[in-house]
Backbone bond lengths (Angstrom), bond angles and torsions (degrees), N, CA, C in turn:
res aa  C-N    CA-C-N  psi(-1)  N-CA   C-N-CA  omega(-1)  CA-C   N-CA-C  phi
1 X - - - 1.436 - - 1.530 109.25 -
2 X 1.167 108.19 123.77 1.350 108.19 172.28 1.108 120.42 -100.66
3 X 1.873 123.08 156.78 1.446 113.79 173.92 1.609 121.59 -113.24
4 X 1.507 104.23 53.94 1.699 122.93 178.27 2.248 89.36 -56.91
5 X 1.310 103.06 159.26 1.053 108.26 159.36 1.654 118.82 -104.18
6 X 1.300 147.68 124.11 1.271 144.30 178.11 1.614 106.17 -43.88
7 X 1.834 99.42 113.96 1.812 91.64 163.39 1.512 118.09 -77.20
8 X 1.324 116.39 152.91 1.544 119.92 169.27 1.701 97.58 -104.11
9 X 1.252 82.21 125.40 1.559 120.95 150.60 1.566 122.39 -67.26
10 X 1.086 96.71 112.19 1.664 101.62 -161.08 1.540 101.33 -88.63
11 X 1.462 124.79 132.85 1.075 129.41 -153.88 1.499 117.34 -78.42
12 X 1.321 145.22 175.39 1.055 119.63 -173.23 1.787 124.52 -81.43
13 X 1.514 116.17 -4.04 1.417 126.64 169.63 1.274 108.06 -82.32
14 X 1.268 131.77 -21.17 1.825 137.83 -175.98 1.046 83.50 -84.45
15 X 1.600 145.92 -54.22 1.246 116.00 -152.22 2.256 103.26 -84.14
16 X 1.418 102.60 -29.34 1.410 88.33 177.98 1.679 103.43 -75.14
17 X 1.550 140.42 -4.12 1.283 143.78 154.30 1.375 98.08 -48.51
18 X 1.357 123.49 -78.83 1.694 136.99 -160.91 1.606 86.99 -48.94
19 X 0.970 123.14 -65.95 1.382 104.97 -164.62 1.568 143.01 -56.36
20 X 1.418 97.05 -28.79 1.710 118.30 173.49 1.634 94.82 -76.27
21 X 1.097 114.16 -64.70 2.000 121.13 -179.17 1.853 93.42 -39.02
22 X 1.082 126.05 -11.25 1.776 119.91 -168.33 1.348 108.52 -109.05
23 X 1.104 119.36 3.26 1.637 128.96 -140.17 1.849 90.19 -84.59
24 X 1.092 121.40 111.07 1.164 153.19 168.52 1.723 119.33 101.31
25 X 1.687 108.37 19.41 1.426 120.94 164.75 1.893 89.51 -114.11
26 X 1.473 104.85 101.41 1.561 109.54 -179.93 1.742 103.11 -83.38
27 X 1.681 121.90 -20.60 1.407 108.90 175.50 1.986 109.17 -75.44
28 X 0.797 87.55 -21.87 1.674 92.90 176.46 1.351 121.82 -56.67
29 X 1.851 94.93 -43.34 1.440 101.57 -162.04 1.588 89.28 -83.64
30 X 1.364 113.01 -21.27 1.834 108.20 -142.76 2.034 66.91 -80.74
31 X 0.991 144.38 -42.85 1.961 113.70 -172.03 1.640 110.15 -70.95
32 X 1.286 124.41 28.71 1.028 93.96 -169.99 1.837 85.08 -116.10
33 X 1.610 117.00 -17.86 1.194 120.94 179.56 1.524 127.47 -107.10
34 X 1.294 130.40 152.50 1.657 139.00 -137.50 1.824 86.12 -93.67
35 X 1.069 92.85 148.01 1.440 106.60 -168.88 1.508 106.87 -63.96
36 X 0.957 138.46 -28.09 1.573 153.48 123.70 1.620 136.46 4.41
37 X 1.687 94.03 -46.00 1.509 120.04 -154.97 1.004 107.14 -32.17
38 X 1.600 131.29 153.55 1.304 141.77 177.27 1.612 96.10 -104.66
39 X 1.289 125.32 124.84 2.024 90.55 163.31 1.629 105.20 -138.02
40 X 0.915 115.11 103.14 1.530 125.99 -172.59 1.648 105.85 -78.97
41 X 1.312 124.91 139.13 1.532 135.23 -168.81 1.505 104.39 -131.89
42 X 1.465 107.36 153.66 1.780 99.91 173.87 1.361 121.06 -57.89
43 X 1.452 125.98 122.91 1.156 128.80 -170.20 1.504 120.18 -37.61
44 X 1.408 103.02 -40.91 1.264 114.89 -177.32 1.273 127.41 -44.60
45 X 1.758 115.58 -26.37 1.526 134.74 160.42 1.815 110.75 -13.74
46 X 1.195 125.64 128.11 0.963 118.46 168.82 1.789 114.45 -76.79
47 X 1.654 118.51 119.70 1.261 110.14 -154.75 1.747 109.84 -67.60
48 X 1.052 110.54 -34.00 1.543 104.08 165.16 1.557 118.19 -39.58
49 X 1.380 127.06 -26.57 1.306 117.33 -178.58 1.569 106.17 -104.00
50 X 1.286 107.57 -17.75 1.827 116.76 174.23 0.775 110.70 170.15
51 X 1.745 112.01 161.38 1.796 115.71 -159.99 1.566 91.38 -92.65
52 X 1.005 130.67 173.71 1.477 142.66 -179.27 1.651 88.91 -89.22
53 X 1.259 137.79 -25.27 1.869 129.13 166.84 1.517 101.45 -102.85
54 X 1.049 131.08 -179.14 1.186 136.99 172.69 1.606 99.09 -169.10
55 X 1.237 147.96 84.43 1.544 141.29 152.58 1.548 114.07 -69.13
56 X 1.604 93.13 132.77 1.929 110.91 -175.86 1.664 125.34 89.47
57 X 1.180 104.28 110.28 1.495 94.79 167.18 1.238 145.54 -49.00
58 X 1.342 128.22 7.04 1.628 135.27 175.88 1.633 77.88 -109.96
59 X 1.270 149.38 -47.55 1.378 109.18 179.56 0.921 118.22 -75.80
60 X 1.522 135.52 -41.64 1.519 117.74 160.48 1.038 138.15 -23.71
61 X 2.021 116.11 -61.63 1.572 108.60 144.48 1.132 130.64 -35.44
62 X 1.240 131.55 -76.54 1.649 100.60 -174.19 1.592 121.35 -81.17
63 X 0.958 143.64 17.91 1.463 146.50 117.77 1.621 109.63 -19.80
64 X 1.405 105.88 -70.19 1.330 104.89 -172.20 1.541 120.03 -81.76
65 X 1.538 111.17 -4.31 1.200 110.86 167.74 1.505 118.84 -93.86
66 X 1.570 121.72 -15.11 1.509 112.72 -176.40 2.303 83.69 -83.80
67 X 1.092 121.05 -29.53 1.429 114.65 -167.13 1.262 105.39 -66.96
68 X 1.210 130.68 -76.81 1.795 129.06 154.51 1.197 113.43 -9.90
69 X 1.539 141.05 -58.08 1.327 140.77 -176.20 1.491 127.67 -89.24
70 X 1.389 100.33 -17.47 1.506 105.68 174.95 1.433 108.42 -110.05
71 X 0.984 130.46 -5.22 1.668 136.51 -171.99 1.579 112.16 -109.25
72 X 1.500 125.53 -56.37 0.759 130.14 -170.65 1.486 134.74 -111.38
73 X 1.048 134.92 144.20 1.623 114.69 174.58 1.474 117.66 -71.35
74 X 1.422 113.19 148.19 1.384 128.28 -150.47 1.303 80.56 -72.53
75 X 1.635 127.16 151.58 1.192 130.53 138.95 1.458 106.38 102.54
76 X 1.503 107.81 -32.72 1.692 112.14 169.63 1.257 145.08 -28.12
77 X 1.488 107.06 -61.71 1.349 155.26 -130.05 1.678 89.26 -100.68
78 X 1.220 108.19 120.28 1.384 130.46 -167.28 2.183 114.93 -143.84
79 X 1.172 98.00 112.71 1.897 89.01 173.48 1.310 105.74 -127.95
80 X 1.316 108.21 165.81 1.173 135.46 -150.38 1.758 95.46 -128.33
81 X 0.800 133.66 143.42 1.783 133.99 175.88 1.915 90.92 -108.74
82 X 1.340 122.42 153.88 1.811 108.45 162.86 1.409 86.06 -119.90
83 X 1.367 132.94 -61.59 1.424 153.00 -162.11 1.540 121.64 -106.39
84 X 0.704 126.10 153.34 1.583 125.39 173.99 1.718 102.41 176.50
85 X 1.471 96.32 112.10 1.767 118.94 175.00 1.435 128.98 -109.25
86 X 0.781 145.27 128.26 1.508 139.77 142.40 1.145 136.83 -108.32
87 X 1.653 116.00 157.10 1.377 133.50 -144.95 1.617 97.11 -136.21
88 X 1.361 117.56 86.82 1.975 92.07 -179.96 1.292 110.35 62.52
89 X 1.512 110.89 -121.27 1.364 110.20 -155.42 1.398 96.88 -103.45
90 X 1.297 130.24 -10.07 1.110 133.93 -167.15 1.515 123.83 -95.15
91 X 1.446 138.55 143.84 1.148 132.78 167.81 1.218 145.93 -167.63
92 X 1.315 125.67 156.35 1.528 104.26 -141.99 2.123 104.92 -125.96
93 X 1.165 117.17 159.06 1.262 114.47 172.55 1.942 103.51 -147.40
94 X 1.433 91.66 144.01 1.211 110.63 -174.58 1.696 118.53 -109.66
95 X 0.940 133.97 102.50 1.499 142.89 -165.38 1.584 137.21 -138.98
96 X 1.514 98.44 157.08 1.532 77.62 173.29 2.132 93.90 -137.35
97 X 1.374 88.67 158.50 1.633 75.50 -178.65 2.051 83.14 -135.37
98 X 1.671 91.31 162.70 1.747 113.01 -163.84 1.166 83.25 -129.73
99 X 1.292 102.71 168.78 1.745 134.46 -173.20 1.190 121.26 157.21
100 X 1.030 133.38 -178.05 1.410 160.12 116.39 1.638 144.42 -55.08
101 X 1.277 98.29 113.10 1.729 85.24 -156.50 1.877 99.01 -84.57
102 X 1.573 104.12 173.30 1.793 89.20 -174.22 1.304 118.21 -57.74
103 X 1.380 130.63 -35.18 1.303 120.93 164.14 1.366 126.86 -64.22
104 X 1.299 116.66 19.24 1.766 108.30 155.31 1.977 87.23 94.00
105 X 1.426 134.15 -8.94 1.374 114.66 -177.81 1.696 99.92 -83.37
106 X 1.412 94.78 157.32 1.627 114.29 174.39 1.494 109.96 -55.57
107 X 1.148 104.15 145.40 1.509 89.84 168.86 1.939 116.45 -149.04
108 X 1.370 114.93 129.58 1.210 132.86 -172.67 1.298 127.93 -137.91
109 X 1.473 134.95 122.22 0.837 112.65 179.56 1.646 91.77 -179.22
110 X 1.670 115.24 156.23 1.768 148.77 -143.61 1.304 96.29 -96.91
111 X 1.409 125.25 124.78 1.707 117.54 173.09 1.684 95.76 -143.76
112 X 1.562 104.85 145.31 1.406 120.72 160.24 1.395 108.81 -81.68
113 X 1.375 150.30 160.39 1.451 153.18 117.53 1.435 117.28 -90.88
114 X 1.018 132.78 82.05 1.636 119.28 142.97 1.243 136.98 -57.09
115 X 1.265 114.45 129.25 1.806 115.23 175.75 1.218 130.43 -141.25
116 X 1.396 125.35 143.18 1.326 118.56 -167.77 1.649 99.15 -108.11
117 X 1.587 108.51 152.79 1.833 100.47 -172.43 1.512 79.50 -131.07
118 X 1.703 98.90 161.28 0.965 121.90 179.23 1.907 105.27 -149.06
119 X 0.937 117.80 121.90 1.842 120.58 -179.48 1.488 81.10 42.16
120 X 1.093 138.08 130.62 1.947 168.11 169.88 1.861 98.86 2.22
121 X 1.146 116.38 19.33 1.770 116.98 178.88 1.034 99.53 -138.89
122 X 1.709 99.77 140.48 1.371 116.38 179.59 2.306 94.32 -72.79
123 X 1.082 101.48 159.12 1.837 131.89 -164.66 1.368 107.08 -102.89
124 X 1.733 95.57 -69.03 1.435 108.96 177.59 1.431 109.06 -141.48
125 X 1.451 114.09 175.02 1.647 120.36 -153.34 1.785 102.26 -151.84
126 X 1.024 113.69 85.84 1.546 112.53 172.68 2.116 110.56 -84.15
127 X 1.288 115.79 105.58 1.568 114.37 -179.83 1.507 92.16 -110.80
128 X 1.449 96.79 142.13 1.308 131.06 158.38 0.955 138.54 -113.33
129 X 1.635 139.81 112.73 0.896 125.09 165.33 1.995 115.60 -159.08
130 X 1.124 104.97 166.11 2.017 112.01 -177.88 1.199 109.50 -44.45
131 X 1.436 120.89 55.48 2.026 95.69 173.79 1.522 129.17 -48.60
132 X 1.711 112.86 -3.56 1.560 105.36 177.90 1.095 94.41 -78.85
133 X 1.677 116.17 -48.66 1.635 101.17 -157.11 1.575 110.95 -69.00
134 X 2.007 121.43 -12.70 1.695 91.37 178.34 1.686 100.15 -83.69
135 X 1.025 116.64 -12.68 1.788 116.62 171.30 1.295 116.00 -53.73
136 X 1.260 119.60 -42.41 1.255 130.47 -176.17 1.958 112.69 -77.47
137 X 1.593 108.08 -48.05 1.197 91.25 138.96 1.278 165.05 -2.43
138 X 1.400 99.19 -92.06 1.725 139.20 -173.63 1.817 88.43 -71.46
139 X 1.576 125.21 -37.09 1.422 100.46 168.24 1.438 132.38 -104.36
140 X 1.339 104.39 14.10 1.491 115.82 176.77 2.000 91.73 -74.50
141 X 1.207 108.04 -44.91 1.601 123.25 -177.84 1.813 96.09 -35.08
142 X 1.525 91.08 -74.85 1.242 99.93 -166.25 1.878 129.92 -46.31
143 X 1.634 99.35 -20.17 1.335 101.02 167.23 1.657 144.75 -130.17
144 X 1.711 74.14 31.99 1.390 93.15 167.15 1.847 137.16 -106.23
């Protein structure tokens, strides 16, 4: 008899939870996804800041590290989880995250995460969210 303790397998809404709760620590997020990862974003993304696909976790990491550092003010950046479900392998989180963008504007705004897991890592990553409204934002900043 051994005395291993049982690991938990974090379900597939904890892991799209872990990931929004990480949202501007990109090494955090990058263990939580398969070296593989697919992570698709609203197209609407301006591609200079990220492709609307992204395949592999070292591009994901720094994806999310030039976005954190060039977008936002360091230290800002705050989320909130409301919902978070899972389905099987699948799972979803509902959020909104606040900040400050680098030019000093407010920043707010509503995002879905979908994710697919495979052995305890998210696979693939469908995010959603208004790129007019943080545009609209990010230039209210600029002329005030």
């Amino acid at each position: 008899m051994t005395n291993a303790t049982p690991t938990h397998t974090p379900l597939a809404g904890e892991l799209a939870s872990k990931i929004v709760e990480a949202a501007g620590d990109p090494d955090t997020i990058a263990s939580l996804i398969s070296e593989d990862v697919t992570w698709w974003i609203t197209p609407s993304i301006p591609a200079e800041i990220m492709d609307s696909v992204t395949h592999g976790r070292e591009a994901m990491r720094e994806n999310l590290q030039r976005v954190f550092s060039t977008l936002y003010q360091t230290g800002t950046v705050r989320t909130v989880v409301h919902d978070a479900i899972t389905e099987g392998n699948l799972g979803a989180a509902r959020w909104t995250m606040t900040g400050k963008f680098a030019n000093g504007a407010p920043f707010e705004n509503y995002y879905a995460l979908w994710v697919e897991v495979k052995n305890g890592l998210v696979v693939k990553v469908w995010e959603y969210t208004d790129m007019a409204h943080s545009a609209a934002q990010s230039q209210a900043g600029i002329h005030s």
